[in-house]
C-alpha positions as CSV (number, residue, x, y, z in Angstrom):
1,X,-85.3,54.9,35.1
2,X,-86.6,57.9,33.3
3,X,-89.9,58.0,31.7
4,X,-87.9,59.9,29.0
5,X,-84.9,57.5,28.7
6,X,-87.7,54.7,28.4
7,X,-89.0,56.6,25.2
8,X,-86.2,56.9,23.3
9,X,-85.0,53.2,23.2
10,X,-85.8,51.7,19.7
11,X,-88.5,50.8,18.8
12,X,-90.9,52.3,21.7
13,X,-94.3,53.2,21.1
14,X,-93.1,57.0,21.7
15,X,-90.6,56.4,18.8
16,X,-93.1,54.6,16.5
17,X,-95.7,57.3,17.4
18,X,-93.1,60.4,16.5
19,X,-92.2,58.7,13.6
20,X,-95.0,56.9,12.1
21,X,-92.9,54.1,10.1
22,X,-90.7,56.8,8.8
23,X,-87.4,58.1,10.4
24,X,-87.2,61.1,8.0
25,X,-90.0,62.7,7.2
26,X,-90.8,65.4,4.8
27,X,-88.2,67.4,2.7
28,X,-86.3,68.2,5.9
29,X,-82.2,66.5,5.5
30,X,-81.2,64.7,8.4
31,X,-77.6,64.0,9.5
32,X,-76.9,61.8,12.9
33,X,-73.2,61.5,14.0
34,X,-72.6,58.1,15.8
35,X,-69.9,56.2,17.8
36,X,-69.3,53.0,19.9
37,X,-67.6,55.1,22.3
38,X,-70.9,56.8,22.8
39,X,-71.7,55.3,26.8
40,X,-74.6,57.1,26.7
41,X,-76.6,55.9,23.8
42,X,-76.9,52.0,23.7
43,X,-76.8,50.7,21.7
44,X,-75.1,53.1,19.6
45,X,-76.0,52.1,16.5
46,X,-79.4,52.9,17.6
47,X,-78.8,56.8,16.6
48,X,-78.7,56.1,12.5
49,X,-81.7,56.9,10.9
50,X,-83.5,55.7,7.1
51,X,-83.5,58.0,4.8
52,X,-80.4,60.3,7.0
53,X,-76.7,61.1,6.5
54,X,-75.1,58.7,8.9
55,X,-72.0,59.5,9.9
56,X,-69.8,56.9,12.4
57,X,-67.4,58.5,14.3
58,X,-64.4,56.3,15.0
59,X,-64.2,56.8,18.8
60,X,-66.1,59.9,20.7
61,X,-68.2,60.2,23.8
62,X,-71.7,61.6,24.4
63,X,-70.2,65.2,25.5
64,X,-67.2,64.7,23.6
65,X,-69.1,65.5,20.5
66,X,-69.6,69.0,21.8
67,X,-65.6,69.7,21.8
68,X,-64.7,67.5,18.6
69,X,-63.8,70.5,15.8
70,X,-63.7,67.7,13.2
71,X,-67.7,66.1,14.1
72,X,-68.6,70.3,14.2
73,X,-67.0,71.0,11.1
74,X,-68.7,68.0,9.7
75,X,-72.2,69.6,11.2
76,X,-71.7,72.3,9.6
77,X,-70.9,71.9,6.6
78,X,-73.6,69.6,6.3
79,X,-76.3,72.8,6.9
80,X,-74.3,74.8,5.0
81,X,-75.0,72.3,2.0
């Protein structure tokens, strides 16, 4: 396996170390879109964050997110807010 897919499962010392107990730091908003469709990201509940917008996604793939109007509509209105 990756050294990078090894770093991003929860709860890694990469992930602890880039977050340092908190998932959202500073004044920053963060959003995450999520689904259990998602075969990349497991598990795929894994992708909500503390402190973020979390948004579940009835039923999208990893890539599918980049074709989905309604998930980009939702991204951006988010920024735009």
């Amino acid at each position: 396996m990756f050294v990078t897919c090894q770093q991003m499962y929860p709860g890694s010392p990469f992930i602890a170390q880039i977050s340092a107990g908190d998932e959202t730091p500073g004044a920053t908003r963060y959003a995450t879109w999520y689904s259990p469709c998602d075969g990349v990201i497991l598990p795929y509940t894994s992708t909500r964050l503390t402190g973020a917008t979390n948004n579940l996604v009835a039923c999208q793939t990893h890539l599918g997110y980049l074709t989905d109007t309604t998930v980009l509509t939702q991204i951006a209105n988010f920024i735009r807010s």
